[in-house]
Rosetta silent file (secondary structure, phi, psi, omega in degrees, C-alpha in Angstrom):
SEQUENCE: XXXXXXXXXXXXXXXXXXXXXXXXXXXXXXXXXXXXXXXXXXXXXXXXXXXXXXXXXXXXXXXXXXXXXXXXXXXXXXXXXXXXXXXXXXXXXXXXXXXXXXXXXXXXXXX
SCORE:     score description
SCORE:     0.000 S_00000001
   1 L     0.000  -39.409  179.050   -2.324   10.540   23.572 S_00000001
   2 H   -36.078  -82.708 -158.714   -1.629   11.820   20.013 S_00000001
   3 H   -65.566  -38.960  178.820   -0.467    8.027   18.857 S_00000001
   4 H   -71.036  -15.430 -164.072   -3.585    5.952   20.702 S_00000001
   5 H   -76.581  -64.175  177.190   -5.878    8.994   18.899 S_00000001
   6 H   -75.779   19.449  141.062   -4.394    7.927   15.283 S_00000001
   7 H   -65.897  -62.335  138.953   -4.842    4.513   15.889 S_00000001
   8 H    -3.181  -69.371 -174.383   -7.846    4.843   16.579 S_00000001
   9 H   -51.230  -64.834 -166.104   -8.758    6.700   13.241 S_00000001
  10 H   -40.028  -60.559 -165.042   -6.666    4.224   10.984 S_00000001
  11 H   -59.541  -49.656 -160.305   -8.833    0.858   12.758 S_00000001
  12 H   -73.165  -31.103  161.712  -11.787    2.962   12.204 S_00000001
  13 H   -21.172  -57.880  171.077  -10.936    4.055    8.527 S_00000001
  14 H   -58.702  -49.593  175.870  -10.220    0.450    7.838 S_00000001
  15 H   -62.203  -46.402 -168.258  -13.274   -1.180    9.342 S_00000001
  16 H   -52.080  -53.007 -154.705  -15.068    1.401    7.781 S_00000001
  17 H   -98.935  -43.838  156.768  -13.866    1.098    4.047 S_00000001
  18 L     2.827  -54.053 -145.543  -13.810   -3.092    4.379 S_00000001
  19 L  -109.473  141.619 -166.380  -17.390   -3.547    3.625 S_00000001
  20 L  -125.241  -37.536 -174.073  -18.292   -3.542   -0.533 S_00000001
  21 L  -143.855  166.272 -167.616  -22.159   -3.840   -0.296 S_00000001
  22 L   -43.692  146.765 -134.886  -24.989   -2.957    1.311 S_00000001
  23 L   -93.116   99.221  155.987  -25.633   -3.613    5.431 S_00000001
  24 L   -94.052  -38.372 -164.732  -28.404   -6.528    4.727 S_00000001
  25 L  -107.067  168.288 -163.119  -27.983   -8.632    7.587 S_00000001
  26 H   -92.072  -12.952  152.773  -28.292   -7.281   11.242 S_00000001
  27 H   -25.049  -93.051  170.900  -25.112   -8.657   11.797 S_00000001
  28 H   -36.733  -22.447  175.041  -23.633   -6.198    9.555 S_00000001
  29 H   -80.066  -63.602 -178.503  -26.353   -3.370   10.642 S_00000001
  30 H   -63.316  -33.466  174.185  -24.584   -3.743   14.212 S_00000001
  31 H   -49.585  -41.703 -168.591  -21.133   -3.304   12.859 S_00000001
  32 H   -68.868  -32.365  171.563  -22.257   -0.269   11.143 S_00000001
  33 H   -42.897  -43.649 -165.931  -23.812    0.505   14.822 S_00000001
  34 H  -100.790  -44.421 -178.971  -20.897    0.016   16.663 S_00000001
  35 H   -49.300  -54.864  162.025  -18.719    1.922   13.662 S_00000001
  36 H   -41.995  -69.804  160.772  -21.414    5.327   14.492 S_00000001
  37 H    -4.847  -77.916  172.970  -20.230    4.606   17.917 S_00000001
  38 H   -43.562  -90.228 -123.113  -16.301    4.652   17.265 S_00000001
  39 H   -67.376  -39.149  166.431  -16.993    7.695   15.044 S_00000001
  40 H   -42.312  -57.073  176.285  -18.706    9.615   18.527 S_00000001
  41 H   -33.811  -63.283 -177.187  -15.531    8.335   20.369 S_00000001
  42 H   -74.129  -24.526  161.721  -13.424    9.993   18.133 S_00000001
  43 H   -51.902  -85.862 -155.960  -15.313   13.120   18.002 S_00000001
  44 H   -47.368  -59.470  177.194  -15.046   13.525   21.924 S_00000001
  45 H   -30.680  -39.355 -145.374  -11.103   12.362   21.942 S_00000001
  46 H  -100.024  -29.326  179.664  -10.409   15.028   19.268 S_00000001
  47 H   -75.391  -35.552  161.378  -12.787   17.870   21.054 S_00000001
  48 H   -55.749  -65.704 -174.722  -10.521   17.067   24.293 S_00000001
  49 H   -28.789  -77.622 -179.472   -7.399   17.160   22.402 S_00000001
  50 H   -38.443  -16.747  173.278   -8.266   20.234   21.182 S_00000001
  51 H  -102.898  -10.305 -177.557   -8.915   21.531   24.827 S_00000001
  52 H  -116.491   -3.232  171.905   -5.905   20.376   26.499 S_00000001
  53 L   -94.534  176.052 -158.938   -3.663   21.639   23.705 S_00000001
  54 L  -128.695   30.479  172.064   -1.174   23.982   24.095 S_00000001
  55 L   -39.415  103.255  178.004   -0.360   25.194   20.440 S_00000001
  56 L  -108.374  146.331 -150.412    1.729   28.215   20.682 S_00000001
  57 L   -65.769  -59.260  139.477    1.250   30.895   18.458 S_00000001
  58 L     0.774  -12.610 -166.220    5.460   30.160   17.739 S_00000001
  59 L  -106.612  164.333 -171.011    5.171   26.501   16.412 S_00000001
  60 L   -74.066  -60.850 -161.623    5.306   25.859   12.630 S_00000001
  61 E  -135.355  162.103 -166.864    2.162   23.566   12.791 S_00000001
  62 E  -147.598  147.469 -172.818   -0.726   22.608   14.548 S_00000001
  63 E   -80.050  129.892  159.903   -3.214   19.908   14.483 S_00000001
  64 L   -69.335  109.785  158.763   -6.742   20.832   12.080 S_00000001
  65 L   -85.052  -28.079  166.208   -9.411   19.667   14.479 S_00000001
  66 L   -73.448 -119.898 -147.873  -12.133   21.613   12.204 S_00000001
  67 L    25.971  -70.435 -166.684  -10.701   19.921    9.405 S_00000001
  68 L   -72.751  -20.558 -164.164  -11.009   16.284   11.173 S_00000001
  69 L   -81.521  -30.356  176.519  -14.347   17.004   12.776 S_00000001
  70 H   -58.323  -47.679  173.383  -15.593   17.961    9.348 S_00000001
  71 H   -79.625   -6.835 -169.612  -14.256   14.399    7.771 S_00000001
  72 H   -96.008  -37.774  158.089  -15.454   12.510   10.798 S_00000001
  73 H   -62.207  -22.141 -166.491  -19.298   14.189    9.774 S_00000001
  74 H   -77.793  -31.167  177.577  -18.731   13.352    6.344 S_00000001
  75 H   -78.115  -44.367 -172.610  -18.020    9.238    7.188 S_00000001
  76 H   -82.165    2.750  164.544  -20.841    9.278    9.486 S_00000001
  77 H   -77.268  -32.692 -164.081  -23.092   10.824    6.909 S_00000001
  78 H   -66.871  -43.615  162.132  -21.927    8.369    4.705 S_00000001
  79 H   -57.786  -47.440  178.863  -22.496    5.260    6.902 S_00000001
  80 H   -49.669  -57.140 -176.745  -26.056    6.540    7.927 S_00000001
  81 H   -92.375   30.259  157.729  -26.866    6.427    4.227 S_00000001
  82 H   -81.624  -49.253  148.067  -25.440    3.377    3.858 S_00000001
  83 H   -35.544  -66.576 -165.954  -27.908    2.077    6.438 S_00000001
  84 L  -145.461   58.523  176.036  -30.630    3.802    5.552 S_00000001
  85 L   -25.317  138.564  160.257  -30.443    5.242    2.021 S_00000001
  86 L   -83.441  -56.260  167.278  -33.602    7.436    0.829 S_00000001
  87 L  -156.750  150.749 -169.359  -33.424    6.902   -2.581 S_00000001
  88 L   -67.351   97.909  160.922  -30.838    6.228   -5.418 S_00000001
  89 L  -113.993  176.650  172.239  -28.991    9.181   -6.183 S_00000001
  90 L   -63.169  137.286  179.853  -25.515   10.480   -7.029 S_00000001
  91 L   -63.334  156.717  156.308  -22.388   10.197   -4.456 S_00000001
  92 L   -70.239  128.559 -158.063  -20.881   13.385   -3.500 S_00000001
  93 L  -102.496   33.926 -169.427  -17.874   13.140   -5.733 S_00000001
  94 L   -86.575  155.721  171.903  -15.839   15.297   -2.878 S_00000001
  95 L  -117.619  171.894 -179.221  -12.872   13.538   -1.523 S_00000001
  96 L  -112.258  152.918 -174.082  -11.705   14.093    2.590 S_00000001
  97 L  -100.985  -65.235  144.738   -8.576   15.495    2.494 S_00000001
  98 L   105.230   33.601 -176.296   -6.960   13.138    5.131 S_00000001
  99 L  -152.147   81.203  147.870   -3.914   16.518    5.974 S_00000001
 100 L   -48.258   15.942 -155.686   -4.599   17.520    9.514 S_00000001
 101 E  -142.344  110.299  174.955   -1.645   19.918    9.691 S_00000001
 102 E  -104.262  148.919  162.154   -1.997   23.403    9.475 S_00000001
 103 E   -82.937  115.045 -178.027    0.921   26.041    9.019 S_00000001
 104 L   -67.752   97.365 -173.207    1.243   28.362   11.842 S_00000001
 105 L   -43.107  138.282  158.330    1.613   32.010    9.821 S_00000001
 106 L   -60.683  130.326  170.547    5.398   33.576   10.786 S_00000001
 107 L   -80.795  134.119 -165.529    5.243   36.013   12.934 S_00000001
 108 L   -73.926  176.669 -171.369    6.836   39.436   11.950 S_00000001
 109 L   -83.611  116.335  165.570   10.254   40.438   13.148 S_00000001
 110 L   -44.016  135.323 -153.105   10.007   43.189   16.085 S_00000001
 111 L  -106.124    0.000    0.000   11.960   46.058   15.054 S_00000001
């Protein structure tokens, strides 16, 4: 499930990132449409994931799902105000961090 889930991201990343100027034609308004869509999708894969996994407190690493859900609001703020901009101001000069992988603290040694 893991490997169709980052597949998933990557096409939407890509689709996403493609487009250089503003959604004029409703062509391009439905892409952005169907791209909000995707972006749902992938919430609700990643809130299952996160319910069916089985991350034991023993494993090095574990998948950040706050992390991803947090970059997955941040593209769909960005497409809404791509769409439908309020007025010209300055980008958020923040970057997504794009490192899903947290370190699982060592547990101490039992005497």
């Amino acid at each position: 499930m893991s490997t169709k889930f980052f597949r998933i991201c990557s096409l939407f990343v890509l689709t996403t990132f493609h487009s250089g100027s503003y959604a004029e034609s409703a062509h391009e308004q439905d892409q952005f449409s169907l791209i909000l869509q995707q972006l749902d999708a992938i919430e609700r894969l990643a809130t299952r994931a996160e319910a069916a996994s089985t991350a034991e407190p023993v494993e090095r690493y574990r998948f950040d799902y706050l992390r991803l859900s947090k970059d997955i609001q941040r593209i769909r703020q960005g497409v809404q105000g791509y769409m439908s901009p309020s007025r010209a101001q300055p980008r958020d000069p923040h970057e997504m961090v794009g490192d899903y992988r947290l370190d699982t603290p060592e547990a101490e040694a039992s005497p």
